[in-house]
DRENDO-1510 file (C-alpha; in Angstrom, 1 decimal, always signed):
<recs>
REC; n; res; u; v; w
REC; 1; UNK; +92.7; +123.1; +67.6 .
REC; 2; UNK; +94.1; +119.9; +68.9 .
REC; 3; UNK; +95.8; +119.0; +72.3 .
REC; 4; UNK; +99.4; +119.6; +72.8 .
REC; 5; UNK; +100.4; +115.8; +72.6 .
REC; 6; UNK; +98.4; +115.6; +68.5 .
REC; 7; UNK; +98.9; +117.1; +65.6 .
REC; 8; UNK; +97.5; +117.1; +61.9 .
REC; 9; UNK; +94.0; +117.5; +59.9 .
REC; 10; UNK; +92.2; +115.4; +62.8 .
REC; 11; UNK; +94.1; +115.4; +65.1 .
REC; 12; UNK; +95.3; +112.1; +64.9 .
REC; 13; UNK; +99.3; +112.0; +64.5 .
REC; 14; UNK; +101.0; +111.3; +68.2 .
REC; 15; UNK; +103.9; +114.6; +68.5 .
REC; 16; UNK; +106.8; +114.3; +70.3 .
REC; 17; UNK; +107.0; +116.2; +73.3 .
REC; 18; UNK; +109.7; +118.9; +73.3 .
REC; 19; UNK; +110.9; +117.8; +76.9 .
REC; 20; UNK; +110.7; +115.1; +79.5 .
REC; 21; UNK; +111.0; +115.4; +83.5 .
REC; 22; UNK; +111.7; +112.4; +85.8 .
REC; 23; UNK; +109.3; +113.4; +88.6 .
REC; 24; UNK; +110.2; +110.7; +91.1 .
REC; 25; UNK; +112.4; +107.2; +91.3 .
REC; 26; UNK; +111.4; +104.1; +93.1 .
REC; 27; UNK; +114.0; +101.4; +94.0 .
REC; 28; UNK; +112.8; +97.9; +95.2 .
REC; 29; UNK; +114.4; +94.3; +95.6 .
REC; 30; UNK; +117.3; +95.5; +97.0 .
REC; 31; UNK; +119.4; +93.3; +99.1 .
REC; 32; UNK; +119.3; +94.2; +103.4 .
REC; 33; UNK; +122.1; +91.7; +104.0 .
REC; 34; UNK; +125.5; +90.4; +102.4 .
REC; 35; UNK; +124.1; +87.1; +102.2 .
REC; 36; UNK; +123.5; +86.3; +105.8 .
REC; 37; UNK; +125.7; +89.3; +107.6 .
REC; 38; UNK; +124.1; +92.6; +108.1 .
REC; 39; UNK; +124.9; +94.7; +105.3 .
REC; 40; UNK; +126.9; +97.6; +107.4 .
REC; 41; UNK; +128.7; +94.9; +109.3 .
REC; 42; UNK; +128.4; +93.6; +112.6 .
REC; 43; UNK; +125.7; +96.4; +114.3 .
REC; 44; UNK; +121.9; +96.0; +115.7 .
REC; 45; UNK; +119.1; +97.0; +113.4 .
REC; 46; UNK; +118.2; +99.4; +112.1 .
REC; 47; UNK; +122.0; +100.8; +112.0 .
REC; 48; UNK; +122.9; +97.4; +109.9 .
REC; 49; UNK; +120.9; +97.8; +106.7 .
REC; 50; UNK; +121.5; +99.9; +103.4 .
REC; 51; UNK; +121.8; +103.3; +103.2 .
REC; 52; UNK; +121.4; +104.6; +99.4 .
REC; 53; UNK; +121.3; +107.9; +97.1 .
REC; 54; UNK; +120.3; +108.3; +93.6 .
REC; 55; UNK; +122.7; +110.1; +91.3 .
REC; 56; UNK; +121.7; +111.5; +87.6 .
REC; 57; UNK; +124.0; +112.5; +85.0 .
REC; 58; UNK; +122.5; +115.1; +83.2 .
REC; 59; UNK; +123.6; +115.0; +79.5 .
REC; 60; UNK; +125.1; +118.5; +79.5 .
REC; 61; UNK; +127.7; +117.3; +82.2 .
REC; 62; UNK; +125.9; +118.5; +85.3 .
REC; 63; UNK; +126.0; +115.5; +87.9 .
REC; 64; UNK; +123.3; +115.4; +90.9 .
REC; 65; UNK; +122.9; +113.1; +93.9 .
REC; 66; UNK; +119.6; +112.9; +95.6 .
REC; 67; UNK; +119.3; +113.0; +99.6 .
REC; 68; UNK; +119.7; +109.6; +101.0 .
REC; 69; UNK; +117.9; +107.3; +102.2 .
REC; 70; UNK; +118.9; +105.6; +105.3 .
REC; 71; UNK; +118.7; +102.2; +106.7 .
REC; 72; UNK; +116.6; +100.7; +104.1 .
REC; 73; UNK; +114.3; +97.7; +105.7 .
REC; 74; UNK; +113.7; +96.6; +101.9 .
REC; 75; UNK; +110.1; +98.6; +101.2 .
REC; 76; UNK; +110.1; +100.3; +98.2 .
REC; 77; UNK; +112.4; +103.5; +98.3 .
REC; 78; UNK; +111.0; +106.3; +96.6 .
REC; 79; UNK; +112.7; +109.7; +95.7 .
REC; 80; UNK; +110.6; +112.7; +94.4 .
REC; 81; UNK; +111.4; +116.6; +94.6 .
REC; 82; UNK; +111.1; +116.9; +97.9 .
REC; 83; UNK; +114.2; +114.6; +98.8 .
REC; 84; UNK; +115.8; +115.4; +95.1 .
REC; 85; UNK; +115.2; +118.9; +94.5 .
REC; 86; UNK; +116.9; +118.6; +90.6 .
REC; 87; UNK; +114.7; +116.0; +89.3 .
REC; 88; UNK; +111.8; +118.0; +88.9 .
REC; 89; UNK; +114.0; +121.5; +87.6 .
REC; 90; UNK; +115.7; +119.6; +84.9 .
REC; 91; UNK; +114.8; +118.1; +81.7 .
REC; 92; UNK; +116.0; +116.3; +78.9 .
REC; 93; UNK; +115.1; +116.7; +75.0 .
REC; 94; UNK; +115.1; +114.1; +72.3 .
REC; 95; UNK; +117.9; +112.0; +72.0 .
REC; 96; UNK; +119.6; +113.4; +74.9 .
REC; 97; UNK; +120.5; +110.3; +77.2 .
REC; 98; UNK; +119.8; +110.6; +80.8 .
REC; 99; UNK; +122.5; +108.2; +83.3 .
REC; 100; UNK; +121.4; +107.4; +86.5 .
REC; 101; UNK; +122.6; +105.1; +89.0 .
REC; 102; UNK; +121.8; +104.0; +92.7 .
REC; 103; UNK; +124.5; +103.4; +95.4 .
REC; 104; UNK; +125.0; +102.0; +98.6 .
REC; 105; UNK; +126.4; +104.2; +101.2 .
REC; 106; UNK; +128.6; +103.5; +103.8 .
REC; 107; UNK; +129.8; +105.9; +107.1 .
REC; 108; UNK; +126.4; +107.0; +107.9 .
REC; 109; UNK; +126.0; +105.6; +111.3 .
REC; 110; UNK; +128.4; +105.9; +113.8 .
REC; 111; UNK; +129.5; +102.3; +114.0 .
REC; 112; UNK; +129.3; +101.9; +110.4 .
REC; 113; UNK; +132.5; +100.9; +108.3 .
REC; 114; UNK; +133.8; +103.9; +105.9 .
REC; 115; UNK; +134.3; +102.2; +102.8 .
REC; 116; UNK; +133.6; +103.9; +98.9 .
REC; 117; UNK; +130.1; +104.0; +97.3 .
REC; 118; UNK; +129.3; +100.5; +96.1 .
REC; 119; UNK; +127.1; +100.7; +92.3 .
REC; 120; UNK; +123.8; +98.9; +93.1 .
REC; 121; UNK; +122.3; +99.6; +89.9 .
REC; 122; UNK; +122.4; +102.2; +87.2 .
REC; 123; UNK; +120.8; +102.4; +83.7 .
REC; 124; UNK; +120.3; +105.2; +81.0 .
REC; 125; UNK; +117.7; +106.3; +78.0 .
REC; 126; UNK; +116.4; +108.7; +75.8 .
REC; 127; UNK; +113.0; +110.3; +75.4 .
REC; 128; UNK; +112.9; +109.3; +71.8 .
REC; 129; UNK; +113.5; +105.4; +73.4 .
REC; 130; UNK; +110.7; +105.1; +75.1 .
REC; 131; UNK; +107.9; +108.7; +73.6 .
REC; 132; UNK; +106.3; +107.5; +70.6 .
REC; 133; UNK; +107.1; +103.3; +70.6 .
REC; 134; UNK; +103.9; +102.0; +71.8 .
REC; 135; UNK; +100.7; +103.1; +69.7 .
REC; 136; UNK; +98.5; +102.3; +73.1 .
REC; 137; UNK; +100.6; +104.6; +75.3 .
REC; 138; UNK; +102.3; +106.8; +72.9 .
REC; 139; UNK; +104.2; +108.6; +76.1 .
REC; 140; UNK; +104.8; +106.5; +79.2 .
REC; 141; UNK; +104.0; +107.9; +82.7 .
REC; 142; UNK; +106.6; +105.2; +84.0 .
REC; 143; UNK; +109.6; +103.7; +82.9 .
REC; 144; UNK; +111.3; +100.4; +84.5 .
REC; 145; UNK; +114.9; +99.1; +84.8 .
REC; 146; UNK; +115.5; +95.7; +86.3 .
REC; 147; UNK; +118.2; +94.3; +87.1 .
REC; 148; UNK; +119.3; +91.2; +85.0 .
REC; 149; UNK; +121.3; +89.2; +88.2 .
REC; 150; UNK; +118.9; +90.0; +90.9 .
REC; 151; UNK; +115.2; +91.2; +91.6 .
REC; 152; UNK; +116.5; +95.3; +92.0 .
REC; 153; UNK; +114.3; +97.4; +90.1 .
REC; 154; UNK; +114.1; +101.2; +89.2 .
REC; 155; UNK; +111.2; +103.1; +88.0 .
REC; 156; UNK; +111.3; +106.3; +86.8 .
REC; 157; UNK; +108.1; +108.5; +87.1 .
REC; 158; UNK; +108.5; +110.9; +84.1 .
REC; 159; UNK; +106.1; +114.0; +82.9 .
REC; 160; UNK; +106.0; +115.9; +79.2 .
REC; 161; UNK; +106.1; +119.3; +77.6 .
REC; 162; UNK; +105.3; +119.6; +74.0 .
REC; 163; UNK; +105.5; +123.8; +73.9 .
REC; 164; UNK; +109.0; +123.9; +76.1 .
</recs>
């Protein structure tokens, strides 16, 4: 009898789950001003900084945007199922690729400037890109993004199945 995650004669061969969750997201080193203007234009604090949402594209077409976040002060952001109820319902398998993909929003506040989302960062994987490719920590509790142009980062906070 071995644990889910092992399989053969001892035990000792690494399996590859049948699903992975993201189970939260955490955004840091985001920008809180274009250069030295406020980032929603001329308005007082907090009004003036970043308002974002998280979107995933699941790979079987479904697309889902997270609550948002408003008037970011540059802390770490973080989104979990409470404030992006699909993250935790839906999963991926193998080499299915998850998308994903932050944005600014603007319109939020009364005084802000309506203007389209603007793309702060997005990225995308696989389970079998990251399960499996480190003998040390065969499946990854986190996985990070970072931004090659600025200090953004994404972590993903992912959880495993092996008898889906």
């Amino acid at each position: 009898m071995c644990p889910d995650e092992y399989e053969g004669v001892t035990c000792e061969i690494p399996r590859m789950p049948e699903a992975m969750f993201v189970t939260g997201i955490s955004f840091t080193g985001y920008p809180t001003f274009r250069g030295n203007d406020p980032w929603d234009g001329p308005i007082d604090a907090p009004a003036c900084w970043p308002d974002f949402a998280v979107t995933i594209h699941w790979p079987w077409g479904q697309t889902n945007q997270s609550l948002k976040k408003r008037n970011a002060e540059g802390g770490t952001l973080f989104w979990g199922p409470s404030s992006f109820v699909y993250i935790s319902d839906n999963h991926v398998h193998g080499e299915d690729v998850l998308e994903f993909s932050i944005h600014e929003l603007d319109g939020l506040d009364s005084l802000e400037a309506i203007s389209p989302p603007e793309l702060m960062f997005s990225g995308a994987f696989s389970m079998t890109d990251i399960v499996l490719t480190d003998s040390l920590n065969p499946w990854p509790d986190v996985v990070l993004f970072e931004s090659d142009s600025s200090n953004m980062s994404v972590s993903l906070s992912l959880r495993y199945e092996f008898d889906h």
